[in-house]
KOLBA-873365 format. One record per residue (C-alpha): residue in three letters; z, y, x. Coordinates in steps of 0.05 Angstrom, whole numbers, padded with zeros to 5 digits, always signed. Layout:
// residues N
ALAZYX;...
***
This chain:
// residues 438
UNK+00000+00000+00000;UNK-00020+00068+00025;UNK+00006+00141+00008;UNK-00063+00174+00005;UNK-00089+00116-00039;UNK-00036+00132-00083;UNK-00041+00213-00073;UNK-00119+00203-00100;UNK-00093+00152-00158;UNK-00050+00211-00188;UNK-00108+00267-00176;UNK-00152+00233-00214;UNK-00107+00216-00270;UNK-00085+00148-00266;UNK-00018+00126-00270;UNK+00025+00086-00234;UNK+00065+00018-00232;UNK+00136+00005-00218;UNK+00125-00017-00148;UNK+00076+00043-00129;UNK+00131+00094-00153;UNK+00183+00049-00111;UNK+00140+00051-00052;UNK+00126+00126-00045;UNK+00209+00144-00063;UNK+00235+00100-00015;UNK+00183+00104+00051;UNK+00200+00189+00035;UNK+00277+00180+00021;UNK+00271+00138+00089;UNK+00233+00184+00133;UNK+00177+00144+00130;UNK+00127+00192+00082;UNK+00107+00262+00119;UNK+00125+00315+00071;UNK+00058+00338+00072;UNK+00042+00273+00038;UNK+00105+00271-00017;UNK+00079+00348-00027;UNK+00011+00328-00046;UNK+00036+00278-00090;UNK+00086+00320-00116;UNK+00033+00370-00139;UNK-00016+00319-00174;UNK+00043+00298-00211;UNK+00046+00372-00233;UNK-00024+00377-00246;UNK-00040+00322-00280;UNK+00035+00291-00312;UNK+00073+00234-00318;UNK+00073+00191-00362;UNK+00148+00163-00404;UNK+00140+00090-00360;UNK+00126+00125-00296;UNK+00191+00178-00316;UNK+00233+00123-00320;UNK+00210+00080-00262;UNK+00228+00151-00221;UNK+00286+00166-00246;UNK+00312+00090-00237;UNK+00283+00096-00165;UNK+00318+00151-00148;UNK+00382+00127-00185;UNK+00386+00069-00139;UNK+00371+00108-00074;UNK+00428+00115-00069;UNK+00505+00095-00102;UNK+00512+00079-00171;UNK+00588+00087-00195;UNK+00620+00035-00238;UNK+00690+00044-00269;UNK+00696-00025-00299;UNK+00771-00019-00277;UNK+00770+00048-00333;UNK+00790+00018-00412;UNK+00731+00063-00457;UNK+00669+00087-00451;UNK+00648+00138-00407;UNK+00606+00200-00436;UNK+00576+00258-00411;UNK+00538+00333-00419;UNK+00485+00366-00385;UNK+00463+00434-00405;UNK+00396+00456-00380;UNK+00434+00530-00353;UNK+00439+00592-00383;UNK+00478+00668-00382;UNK+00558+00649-00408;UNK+00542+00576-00410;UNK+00607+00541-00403;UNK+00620+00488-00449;UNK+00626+00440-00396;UNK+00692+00472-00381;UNK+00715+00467-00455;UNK+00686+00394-00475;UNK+00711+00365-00419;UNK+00788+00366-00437;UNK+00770+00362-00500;UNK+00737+00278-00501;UNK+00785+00263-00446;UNK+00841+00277-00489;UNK+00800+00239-00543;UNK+00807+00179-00517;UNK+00741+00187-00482;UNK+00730+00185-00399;UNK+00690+00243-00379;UNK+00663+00228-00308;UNK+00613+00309-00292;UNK+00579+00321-00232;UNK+00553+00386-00240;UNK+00521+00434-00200;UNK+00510+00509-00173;UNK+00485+00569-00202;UNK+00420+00599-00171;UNK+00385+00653-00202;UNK+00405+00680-00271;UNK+00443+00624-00288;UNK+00516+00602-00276;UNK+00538+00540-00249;UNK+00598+00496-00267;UNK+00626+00483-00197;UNK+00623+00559-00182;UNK+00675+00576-00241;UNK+00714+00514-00227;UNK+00722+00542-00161;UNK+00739+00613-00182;UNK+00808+00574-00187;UNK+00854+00574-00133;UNK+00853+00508-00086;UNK+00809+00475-00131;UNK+00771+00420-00098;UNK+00701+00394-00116;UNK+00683+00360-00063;UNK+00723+00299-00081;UNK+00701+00236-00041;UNK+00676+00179-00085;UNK+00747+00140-00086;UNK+00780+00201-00098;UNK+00739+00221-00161;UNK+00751+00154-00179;UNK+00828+00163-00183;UNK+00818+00232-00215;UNK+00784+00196-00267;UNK+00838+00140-00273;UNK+00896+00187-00277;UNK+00872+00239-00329;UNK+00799+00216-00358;UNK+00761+00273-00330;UNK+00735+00289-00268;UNK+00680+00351-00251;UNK+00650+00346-00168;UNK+00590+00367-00140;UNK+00532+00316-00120;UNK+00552+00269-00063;UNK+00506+00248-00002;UNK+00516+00179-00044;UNK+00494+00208-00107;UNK+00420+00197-00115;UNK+00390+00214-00040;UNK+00317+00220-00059;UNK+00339+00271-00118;UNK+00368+00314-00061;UNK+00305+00308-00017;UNK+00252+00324-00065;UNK+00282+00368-00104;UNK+00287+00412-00030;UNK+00212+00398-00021;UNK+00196+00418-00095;UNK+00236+00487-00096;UNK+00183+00502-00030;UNK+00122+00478-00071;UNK+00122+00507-00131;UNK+00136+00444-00174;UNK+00208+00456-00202;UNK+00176+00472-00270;UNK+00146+00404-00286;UNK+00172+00363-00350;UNK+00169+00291-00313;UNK+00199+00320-00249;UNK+00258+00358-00276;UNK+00278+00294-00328;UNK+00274+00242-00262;UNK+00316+00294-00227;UNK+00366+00299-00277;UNK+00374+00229-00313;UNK+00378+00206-00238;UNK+00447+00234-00219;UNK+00470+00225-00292;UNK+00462+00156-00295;UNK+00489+00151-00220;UNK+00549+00172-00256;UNK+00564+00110-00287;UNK+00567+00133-00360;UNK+00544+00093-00432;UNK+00520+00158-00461;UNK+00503+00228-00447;UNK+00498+00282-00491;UNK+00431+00342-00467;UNK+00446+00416-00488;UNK+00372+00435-00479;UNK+00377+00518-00481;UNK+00313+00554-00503;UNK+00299+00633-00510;UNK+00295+00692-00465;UNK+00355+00667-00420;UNK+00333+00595-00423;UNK+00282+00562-00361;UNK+00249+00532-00425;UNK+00235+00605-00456;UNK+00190+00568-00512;UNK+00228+00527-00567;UNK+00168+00472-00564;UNK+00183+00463-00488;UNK+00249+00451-00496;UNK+00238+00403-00551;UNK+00186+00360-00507;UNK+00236+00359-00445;UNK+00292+00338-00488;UNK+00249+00283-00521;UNK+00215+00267-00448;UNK+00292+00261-00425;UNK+00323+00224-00488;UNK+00272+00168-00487;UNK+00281+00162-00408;UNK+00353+00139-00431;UNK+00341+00100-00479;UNK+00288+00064-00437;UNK+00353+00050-00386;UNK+00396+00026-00443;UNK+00435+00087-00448;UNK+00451+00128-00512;UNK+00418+00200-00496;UNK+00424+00248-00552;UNK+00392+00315-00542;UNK+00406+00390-00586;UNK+00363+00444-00579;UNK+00411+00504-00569;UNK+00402+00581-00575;UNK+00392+00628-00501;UNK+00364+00690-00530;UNK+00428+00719-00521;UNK+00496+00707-00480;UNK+00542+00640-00504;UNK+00604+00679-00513;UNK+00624+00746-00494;UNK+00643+00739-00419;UNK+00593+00720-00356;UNK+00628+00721-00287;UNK+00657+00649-00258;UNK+00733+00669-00263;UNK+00720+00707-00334;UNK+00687+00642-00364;UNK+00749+00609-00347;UNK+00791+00648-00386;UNK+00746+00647-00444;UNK+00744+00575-00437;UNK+00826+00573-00437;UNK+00817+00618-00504;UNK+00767+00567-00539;UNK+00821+00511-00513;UNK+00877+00542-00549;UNK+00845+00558-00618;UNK+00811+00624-00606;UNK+00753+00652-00569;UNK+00687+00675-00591;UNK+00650+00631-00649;UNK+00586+00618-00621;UNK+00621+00582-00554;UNK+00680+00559-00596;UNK+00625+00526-00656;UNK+00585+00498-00595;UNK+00637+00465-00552;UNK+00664+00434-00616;UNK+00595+00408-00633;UNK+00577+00374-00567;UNK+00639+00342-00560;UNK+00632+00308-00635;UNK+00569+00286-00613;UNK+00603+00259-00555;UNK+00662+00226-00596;UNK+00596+00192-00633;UNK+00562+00171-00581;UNK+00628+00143-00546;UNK+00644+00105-00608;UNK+00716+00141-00612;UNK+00689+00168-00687;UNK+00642+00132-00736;UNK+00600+00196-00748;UNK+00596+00266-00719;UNK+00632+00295-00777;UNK+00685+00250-00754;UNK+00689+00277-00681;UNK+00680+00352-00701;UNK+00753+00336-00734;UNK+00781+00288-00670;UNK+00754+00356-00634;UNK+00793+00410-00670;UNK+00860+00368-00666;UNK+00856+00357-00598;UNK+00848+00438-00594;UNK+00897+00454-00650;UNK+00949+00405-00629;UNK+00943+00434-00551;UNK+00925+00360-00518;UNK+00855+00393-00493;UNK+00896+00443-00466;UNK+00946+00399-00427;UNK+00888+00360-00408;UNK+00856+00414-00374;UNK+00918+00429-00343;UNK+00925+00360-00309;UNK+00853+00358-00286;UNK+00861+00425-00248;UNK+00920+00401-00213;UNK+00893+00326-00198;UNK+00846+00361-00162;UNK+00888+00413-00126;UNK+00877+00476-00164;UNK+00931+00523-00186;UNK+00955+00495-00254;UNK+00991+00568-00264;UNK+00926+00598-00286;UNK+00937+00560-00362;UNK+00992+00600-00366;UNK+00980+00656-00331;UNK+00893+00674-00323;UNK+00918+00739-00281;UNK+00927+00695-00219;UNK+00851+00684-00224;UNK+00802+00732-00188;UNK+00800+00795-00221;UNK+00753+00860-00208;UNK+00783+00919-00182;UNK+00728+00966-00226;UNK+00703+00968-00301;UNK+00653+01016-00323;UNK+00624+01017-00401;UNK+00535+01014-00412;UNK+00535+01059-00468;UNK+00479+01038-00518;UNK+00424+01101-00510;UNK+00406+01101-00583;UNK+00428+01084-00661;UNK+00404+01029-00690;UNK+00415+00954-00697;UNK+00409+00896-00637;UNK+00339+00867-00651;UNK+00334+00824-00584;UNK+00362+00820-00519;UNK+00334+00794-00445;UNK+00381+00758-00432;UNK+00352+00729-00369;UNK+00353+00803-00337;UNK+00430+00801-00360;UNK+00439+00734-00317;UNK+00405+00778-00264;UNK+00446+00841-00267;UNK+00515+00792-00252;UNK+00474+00761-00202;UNK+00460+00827-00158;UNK+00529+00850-00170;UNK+00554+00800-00126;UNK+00563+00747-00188;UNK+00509+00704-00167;UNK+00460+00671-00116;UNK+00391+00689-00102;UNK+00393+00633-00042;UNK+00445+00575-00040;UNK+00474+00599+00018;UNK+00497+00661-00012;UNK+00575+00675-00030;UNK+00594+00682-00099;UNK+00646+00740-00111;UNK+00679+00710-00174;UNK+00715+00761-00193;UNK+00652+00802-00212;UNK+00627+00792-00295;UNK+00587+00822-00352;UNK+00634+00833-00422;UNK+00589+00835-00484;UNK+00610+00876-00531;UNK+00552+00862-00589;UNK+00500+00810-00613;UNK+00432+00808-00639;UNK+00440+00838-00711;UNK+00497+00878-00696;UNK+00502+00952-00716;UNK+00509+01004-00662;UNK+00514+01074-00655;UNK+00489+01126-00588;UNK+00539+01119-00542;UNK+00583+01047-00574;UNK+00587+01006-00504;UNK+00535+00951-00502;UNK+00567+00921-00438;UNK+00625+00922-00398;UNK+00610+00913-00328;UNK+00672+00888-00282;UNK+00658+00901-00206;UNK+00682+00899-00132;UNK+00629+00933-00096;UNK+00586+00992-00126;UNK+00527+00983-00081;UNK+00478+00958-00140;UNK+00528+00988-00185;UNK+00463+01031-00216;UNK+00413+00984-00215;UNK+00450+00941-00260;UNK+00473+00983-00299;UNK+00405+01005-00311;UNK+00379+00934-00326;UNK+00427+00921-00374;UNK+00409+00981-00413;UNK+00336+00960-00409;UNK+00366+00889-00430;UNK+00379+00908-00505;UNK+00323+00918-00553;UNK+00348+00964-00608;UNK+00307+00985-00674;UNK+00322+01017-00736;UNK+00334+00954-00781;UNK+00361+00895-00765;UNK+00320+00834-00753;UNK+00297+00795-00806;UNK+00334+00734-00779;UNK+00381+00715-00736;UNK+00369+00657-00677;UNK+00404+00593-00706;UNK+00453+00575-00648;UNK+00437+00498-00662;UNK+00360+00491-00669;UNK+00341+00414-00672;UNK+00374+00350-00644;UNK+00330+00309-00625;UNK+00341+00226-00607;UNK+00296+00167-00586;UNK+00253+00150-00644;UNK+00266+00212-00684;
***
């Protein structure tokens, strides 16, 4: 078997077998492939697609490039969430404590943010001494002790993933539908869970800015599951505005410990509740969704989601204070108001540009090298459909440093589209849900 044979099979539209798909992943995960050879191929798989059996022979190749965890020694099933990134986006922080104290076991490895989105491991770390970068035993006993765990990928955690994801941020081939599902399903089945629930965002803030390509990646990624005997359900969620009213890693936390306690905004509060009933579901802890929307609001109401939460930041040797007391989090030194420049109502908002203004503020990376100043967020004040007058603050920026000060304060001005009605609808927060079959 050769690469360039297989390079030319994929440029001309063919598609490939199990053992061709094996063959190319593991001679480049080995050193063997030149990356001029894995780019080539990586761009006729752009050009031309994948089809769902060559997605799932991928994603099972790079699964098994690496470690595959097993927690047999665990009672219950293990369930997940991956959301596909967005501006206020943390629900992983919320459902999390949530299952776990459901009965569920929760084992998340999550990610960075880059670009206008946030990432979980970033506000995790925005609490003091919290660590992940747990080793694979120790994640294990994290997991044993409280039923949740949240780390960052591991060198054992799907190799190839790591490798050609590298070579596919240099090629310009992030945005393809095969690619991105193989990349993702691959370190969530490496987690060694029975189900996973997607939160698939779509609108202005969303990578998958049109609802129809959200929908086929969440199908593309629902029926790679199902094809490795997982249960994978997927909802279409709302990003033409912020989830919540905070952005900024160590604000998110404390809006997180407001939805744990009962309060917090309704969008994040309706959301986190509805992914973790789905969860509940999909974990067999309820015998329908309605079922685990209830299991979810007692574990809020009755404060075992919070005590969860609790435990899983000291098991993994944050602060445990900051429950109690969110002060001892990073805090901004600065707050300054974006006055809205005209009357009107909120018609639309770019929300990506938002994600962007908290990024040059120091909030966020435009390379993964870059340091995060967590302290630094966006408070938002108002939502599409809300009433404001010349002057009302649209935004709240909280700051360190006030060297892009203006520019963002500019683009968050430019970031709201106001007009004199309202708009004739308002985005649904839940859009679709979408499983194998349906």
């Amino acid at each position: 078997m050769r690469a360039v044979d297989l390079i030319r099979k994929k440029r001309d539209g063919g598609e490939h077998s199990r053992p061709e798909i094996e063959f190319l992943i593991s001679s480049y995960t080995r050193g063997d492939l030149p990356d001029y050879q894995m780019a080539a191929w990586l761009m006729a798989s752009w050009l031309r697609g994948l089809g769902g059996a060559e997605i799932a022979f991928l994603t099972e190749t790079m699964l098994h490039s690496g470690e595959v965890l097993e927690h047999a020694s665990i009672p219950g099933k293990k369930v997940d969430k991956h959301s596909t990134g967005g501006v206020g986006d943390k629900t992983s922080l919320i459902l999390a404590p949530i299952v776990a104290a459901g009965g569920l076991t929760v084992p998340m490895i999550s990610g960075r943010g880059l670009g206008h989105t946030g990432g979980t491991l970033d506000k995790l770390e925005s609490i003091p001494g919290f660590n992940t970068a747990l080793s694979l035993p120790e994640f294990r006993r994290v997991l044993a002790a409280c039923g949740m765990g949240l780390i960052g990928q591991t060198a054992e955690i799907a190799p190839a993933d790591k490798k050609i994801y590298a070579l596919r941020d240099a090629t310009a081939t992030v945005e393809s539908i095969g690619l991105i599902c193989a990349s993702i399903m691959s370190k969530k089945m490496a987690e060694g869970i029975d189900a996973l629930v997607l939160d698939v965002k779509t609108g202005s803030g969303a990578f998958m800015k049109r609802e129809e390509d959200a929908v086929q990646l969440a199908e593309v990624m629902a029926d790679t599951g199902r094809r490795m005997g997982k249960k994978v359900v997927a909802l279409i969620t709302d990003m033409s505005q912020p989830l919540g009213r905070m952005a900024g890693h160590s604000n998110e936390v404390v809006e997180s410990l407001e939805v744990l306690r009962g309060g917090g905004p309704a969008d994040l509060r309706d959301l986190s509740i509805e992914l973790s009933a789905w969860m509940f579901f999909l974990g067999e802890a309820t015998r329908s969704v309605a079922q685990g929307r209830a299991l979810a609001q007692e574990m809020i109401s009755s404060g075992a989601a919070t005590a969860k939460f609790r435990q899983s930041i000291e098991l993994q040797g944050g602060d445990p204070r900051v429950v109690e007391n969110p002060k001892l989090l990073p805090q901004a030194r600065t707050r300054v108001d974006v006055p809205s420049p005209a009357a009107g109502f909120i018609t639309a908002t770019n929300c990506e540009q938002l994600g962007i203004a908290l990024a040059i503020l120091g909030g966020g990376r435009a390379k993964k090298e870059d340091h995060i100043d967590a302290g630094v967020g966006l408070e938002f004040h108002l939502r599409i459909g809300d009433r404001v007058a010349s002057g009302q603050p649209l935004a709240t920026i909280h700051y360190n440093a006030d060297a892009k000060l203006d520019e963002a304060h500019t683009m968050i001005t430019e970031s709201y589209e106001i007009g004199a009605q309202p708009p004739p609808e308002l985005p649904p927060l839940i859009r679709r849900v979408i499983q194998p079959g349906s």
